[in-house]
matplotlib code that plots the C-alpha trace (Angstrom):
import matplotlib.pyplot as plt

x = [20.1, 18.8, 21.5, 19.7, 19.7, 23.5, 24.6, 22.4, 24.8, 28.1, 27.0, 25.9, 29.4, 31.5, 30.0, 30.9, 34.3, 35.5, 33.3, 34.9, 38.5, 38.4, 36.0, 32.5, 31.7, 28.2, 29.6, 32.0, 34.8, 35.8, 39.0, 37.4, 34.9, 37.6, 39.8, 36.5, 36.2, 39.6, 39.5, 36.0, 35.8, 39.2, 38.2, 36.0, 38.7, 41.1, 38.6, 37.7, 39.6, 40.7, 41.1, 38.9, 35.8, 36.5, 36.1, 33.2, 31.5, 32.7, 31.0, 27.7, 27.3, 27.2, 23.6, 22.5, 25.9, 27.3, 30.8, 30.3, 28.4, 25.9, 24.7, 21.6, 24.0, 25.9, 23.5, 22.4, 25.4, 25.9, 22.6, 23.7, 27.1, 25.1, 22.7, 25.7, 27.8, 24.4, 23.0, 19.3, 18.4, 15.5, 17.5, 15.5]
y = [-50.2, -47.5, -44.5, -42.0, -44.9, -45.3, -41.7, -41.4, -44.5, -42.6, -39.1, -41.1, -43.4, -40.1, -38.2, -40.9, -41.6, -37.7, -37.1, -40.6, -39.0, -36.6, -35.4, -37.2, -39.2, -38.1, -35.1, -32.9, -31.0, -27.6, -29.1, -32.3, -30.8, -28.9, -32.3, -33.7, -30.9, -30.8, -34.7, -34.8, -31.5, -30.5, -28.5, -26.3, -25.0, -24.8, -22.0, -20.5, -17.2, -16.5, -18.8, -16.2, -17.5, -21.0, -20.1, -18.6, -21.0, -23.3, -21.5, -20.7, -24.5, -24.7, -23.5, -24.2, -22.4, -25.6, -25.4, -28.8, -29.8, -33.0, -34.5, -32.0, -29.1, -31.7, -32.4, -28.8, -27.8, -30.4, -29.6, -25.9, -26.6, -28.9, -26.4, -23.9, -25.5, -26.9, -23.6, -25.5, -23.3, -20.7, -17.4, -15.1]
z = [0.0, -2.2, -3.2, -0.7, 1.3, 1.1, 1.3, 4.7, 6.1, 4.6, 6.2, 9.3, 9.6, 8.2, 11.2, 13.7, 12.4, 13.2, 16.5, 17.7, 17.6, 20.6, 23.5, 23.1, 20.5, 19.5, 19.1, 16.9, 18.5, 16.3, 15.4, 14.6, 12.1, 10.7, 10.2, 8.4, 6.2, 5.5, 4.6, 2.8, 1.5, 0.2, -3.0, -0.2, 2.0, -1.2, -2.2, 0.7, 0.3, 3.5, 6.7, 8.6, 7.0, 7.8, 11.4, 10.6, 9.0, 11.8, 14.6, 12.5, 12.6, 16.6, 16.8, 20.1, 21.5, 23.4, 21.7, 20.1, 16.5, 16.9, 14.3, 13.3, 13.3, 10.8, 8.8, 8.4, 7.2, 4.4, 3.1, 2.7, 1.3, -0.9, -2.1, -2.1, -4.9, -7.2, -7.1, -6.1, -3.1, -4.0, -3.4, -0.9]

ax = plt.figure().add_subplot(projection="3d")
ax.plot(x, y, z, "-o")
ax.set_aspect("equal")
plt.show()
């Protein structure tokens, strides 16, 4: 497999491994995608300044307002925090 290739299959297998733990598994729980940025995003919560904004960032990623995070809101959400610490996003 190619590297994009490769990182698709580790987002893809990360998402499943955390939505698999509790209520359905094509989905994420809020708890469950604050365990999986807990576990694969450590330096981002160690910076967060306040616990508040975690929550926040939580519930900005459950756009369709079903309590849950599927895999779009997922991947939505690494692409920001991955434009968000390389500084590539055109700034509006």
């Amino acid at each position: 497999m190619t590297q994009l290739e490769t990182a698709m299959a580790i987002m893809m297998k990360t998402f499943d491994t955390y939505a698999a733990d509790q209520g359905k598994p094509d989905t994420l729980t809020k708890a469950e995608a604050k365990t999986l940025l807990e576990k694969e995003l450590p330096g981002l919560l160690k910076g967060a300044k306040n616990q508040a904004e975690v929550d926040k960032l939580l519930n900005s990623l459950d756009f369709n307002g079903d309590s849950d995070i599927d895999f779009s809101e997922f991947v939505v959400m690494v692409a920001a925090l991955t434009c968000a610490c390389h500084n590539r996003c055109p700034k509006k």
